[in-house]
KETIVEX-644491 format. One record per residue: residue number from 1; residue in three letters; x, y, z of N, C-alpha, C in turn. Coordinates in steps of 0.02 Angstrom, whole numbers, always signed. Atoms other than C-alpha are relative to their C-alpha. Layout:
N
{rec NUM; 'ALA'; {X; Y; Z}; {X; Y; Z}; {X; Y; Z}}
...
//
This chain:
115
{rec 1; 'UNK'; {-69; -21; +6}; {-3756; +1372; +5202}; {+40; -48; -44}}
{rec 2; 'UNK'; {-17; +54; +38}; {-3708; +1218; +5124}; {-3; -12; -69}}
{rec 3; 'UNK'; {+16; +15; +68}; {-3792; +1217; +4976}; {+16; +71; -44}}
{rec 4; 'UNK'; {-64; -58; +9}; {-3719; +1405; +4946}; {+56; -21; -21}}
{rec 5; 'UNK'; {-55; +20; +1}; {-3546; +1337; +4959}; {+11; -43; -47}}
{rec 6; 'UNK'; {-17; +56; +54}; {-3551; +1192; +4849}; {-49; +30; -72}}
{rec 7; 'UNK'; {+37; -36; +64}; {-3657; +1317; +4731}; {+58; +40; -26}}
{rec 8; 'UNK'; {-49; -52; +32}; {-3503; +1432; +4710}; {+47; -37; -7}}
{rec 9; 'UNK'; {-39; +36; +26}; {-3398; +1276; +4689}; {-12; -22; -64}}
{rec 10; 'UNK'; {+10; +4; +98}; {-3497; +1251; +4531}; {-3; +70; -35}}
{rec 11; 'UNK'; {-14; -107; +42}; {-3482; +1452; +4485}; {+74; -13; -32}}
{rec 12; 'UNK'; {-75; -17; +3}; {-3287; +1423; +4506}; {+4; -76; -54}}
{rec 13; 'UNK'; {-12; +59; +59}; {-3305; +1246; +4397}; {-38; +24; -61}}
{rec 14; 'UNK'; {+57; -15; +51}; {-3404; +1338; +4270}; {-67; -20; -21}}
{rec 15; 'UNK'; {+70; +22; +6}; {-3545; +1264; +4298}; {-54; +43; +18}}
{rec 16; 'UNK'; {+74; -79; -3}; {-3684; +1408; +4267}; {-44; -21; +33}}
{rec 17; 'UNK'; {+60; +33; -34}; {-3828; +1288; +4339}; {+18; +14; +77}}
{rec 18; 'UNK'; {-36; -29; -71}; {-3737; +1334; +4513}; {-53; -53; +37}}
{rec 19; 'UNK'; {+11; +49; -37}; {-3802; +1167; +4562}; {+20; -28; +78}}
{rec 20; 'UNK'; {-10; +5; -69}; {-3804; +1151; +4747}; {-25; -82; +36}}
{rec 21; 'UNK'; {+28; +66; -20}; {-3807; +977; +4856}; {+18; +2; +58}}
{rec 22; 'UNK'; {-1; +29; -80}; {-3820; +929; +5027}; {-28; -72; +33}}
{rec 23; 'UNK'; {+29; +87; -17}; {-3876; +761; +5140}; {-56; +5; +54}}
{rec 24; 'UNK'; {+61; +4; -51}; {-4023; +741; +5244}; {+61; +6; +78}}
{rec 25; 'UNK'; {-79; +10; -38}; {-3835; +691; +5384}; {+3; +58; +35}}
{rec 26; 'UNK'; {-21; -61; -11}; {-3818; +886; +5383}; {-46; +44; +23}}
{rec 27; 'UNK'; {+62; -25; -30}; {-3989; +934; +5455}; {+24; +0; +90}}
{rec 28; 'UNK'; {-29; +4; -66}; {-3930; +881; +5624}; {+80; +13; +20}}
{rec 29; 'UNK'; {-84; +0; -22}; {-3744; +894; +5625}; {+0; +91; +4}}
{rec 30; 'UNK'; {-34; -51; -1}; {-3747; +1066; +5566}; {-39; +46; +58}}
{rec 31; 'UNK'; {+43; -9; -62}; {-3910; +1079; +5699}; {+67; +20; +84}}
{rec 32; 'UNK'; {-17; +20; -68}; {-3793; +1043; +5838}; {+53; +39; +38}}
{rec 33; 'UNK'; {-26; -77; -15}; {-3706; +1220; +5835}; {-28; +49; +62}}
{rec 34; 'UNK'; {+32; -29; -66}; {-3840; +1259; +5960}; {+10; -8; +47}}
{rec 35; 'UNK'; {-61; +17; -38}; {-3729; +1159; +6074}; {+21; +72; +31}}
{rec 36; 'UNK'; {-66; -55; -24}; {-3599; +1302; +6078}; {-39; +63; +19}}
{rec 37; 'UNK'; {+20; -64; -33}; {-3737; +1431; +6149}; {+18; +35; +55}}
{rec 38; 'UNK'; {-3; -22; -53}; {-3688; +1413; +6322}; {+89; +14; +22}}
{rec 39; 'UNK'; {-79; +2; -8}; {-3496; +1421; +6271}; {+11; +83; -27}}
{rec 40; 'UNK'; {+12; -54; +7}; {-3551; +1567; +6183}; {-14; +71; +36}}
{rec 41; 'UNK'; {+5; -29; -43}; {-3620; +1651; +6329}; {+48; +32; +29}}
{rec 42; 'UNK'; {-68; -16; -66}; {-3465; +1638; +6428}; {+46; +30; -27}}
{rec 43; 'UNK'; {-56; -21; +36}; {-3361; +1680; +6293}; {-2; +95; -23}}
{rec 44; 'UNK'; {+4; -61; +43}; {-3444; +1850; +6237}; {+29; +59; +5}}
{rec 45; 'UNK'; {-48; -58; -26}; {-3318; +1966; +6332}; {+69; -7; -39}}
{rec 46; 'UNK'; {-68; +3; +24}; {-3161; +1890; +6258}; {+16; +21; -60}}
{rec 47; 'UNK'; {-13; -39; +58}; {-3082; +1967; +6119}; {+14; -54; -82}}
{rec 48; 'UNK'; {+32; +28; +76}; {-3133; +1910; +5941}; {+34; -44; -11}}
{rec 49; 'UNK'; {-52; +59; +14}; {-2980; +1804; +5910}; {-24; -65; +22}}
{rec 50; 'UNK'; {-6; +52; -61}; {-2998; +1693; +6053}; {-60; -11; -31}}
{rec 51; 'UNK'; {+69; +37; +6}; {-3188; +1659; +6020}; {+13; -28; -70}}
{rec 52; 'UNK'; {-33; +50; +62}; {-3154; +1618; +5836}; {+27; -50; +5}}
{rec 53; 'UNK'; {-24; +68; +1}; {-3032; +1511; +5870}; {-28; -67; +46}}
{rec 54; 'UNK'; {+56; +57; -66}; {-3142; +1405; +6024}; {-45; -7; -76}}
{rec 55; 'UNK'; {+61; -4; +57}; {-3282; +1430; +5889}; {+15; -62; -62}}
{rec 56; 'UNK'; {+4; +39; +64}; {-3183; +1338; +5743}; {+28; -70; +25}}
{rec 57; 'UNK'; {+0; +66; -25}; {-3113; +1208; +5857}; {-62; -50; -3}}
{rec 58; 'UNK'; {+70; +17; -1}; {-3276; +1171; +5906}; {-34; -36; -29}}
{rec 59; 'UNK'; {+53; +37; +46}; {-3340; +1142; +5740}; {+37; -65; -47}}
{rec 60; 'UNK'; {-34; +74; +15}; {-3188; +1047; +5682}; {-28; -59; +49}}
{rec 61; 'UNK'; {+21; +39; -50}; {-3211; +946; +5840}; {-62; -72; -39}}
{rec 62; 'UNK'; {+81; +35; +0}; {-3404; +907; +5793}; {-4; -19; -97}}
{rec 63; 'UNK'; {-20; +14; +63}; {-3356; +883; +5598}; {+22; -54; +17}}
{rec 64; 'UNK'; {-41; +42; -15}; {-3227; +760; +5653}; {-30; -54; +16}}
{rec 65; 'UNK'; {+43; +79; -27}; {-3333; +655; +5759}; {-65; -19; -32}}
{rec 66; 'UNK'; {+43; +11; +49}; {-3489; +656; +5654}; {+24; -25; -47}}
{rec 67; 'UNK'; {-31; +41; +70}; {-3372; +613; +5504}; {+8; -61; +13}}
{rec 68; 'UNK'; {-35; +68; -13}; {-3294; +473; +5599}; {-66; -60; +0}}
{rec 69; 'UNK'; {+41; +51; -24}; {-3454; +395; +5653}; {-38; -3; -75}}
{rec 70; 'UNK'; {+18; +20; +73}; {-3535; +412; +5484}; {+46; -50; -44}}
{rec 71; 'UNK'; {-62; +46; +40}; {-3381; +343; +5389}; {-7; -50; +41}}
{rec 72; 'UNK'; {+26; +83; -24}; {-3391; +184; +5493}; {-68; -35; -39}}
{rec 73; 'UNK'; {+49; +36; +29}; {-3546; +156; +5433}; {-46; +2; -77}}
{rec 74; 'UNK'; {+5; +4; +70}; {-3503; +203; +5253}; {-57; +28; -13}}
{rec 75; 'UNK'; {+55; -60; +3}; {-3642; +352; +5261}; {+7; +49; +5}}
{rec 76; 'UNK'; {-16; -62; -16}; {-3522; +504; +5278}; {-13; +39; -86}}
{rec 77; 'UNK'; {+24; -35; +100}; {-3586; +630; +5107}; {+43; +35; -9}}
{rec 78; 'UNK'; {-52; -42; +43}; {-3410; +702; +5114}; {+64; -34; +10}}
{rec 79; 'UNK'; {-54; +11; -7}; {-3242; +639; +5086}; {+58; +45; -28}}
{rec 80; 'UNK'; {-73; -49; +9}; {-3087; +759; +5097}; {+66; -38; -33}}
{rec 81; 'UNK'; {-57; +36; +7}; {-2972; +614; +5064}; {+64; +33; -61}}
{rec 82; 'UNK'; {-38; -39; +80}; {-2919; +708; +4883}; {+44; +41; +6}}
{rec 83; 'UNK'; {-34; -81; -9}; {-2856; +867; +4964}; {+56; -15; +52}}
{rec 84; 'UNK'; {-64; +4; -34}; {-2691; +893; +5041}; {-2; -15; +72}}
{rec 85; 'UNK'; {-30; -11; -55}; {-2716; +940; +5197}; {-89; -16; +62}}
{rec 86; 'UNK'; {+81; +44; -31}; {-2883; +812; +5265}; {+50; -9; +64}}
{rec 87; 'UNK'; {-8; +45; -58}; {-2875; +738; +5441}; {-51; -76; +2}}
{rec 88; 'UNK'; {+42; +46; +1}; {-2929; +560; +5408}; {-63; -4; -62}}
{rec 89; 'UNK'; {+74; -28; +36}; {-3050; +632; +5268}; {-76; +36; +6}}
{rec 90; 'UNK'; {+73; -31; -17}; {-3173; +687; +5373}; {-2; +49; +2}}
{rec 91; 'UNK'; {+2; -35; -8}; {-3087; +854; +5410}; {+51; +51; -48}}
{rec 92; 'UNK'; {-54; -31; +56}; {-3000; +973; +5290}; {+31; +79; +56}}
{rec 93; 'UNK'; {-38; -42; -51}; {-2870; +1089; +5414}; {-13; +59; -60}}
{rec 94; 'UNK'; {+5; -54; +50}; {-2883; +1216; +5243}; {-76; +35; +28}}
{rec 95; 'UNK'; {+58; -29; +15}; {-3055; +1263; +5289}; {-8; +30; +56}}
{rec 96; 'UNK'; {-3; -34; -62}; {-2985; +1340; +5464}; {-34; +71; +5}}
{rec 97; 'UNK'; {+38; -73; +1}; {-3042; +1523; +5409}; {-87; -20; -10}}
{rec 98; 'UNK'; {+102; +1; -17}; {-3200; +1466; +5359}; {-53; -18; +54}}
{rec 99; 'UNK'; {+14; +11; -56}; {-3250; +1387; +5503}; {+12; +71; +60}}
{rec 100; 'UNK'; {-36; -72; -53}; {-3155; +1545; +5616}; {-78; +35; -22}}
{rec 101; 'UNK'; {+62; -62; +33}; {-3304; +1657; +5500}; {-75; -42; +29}}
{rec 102; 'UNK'; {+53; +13; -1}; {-3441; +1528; +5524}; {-31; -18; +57}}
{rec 103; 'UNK'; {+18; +12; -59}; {-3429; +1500; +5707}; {-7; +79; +27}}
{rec 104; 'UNK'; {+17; -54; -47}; {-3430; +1682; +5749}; {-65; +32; -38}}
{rec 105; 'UNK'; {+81; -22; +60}; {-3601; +1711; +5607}; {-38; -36; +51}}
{rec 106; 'UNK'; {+36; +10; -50}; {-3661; +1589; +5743}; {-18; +8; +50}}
{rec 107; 'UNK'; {+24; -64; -77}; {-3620; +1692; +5890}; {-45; +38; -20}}
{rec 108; 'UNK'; {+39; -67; +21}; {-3702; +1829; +5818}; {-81; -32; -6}}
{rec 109; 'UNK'; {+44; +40; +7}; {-3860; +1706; +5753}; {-40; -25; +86}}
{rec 110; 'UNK'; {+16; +22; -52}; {-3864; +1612; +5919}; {-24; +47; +66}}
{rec 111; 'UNK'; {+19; -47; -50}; {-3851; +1747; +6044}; {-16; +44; +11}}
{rec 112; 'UNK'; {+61; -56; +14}; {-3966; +1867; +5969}; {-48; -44; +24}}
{rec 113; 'UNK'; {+84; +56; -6}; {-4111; +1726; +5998}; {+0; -28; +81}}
{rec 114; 'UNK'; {-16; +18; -84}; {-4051; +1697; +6184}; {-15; +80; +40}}
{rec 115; 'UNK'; {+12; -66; -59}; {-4064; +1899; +6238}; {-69; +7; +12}}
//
């Protein structure tokens, strides 16, 4: 998903090679979505909103604290600091929809593989 995203950041920079990068960091962090299965569970009656928004907390949340603890030890592979509207650099509040979309691709992902 990652390397998608920063591939259509080089589409939109004109960069045709649609050069994609990611960190070994993001094997486990973005792993740890499997977490939110059993929040998933409980959640799958409530109406779409509501889970989205639990969903992108969530991943802010686990962004946040993964960033933090990386950045301490000057090993985080992303800094937001540039963009308006970072928390600390680790978290960019702009990327609220995307997150909203990518936590409920994980409902769907996750709790197909649980029935």
């Amino acid at each position: 998903m990652e390397i998608l995203w920063t591939s259509l950041h080089a589409f939109r920079v004109r960069n045709l090679k649609l050069t994609g990068r990611s960190s070994l960091w993001m094997f486990p962090i973005y792993g740890s979505a499997a977490f939110l299965t059993p929040v998933m569970q409980r959640m799958k009656r409530a109406p779409l909103i509501k889970r989205g928004l639990v969903y992108m907390s969530c991943i802010f949340l686990g962004e946040y604290v993964s960033g933090t603890l990386l950045k301490q030890k000057n090993m985080c592979p992303w800094d937001y600091s540039h963009t308006p509207y970072h928390l600390n650099g680790v978290i960019r509040l702009d990327y609220a929809p995307v997150w909203f979309l990518v936590g409920l691709l994980y409902e769907k992902i996750l709790l197909q593989r649980v029935r």
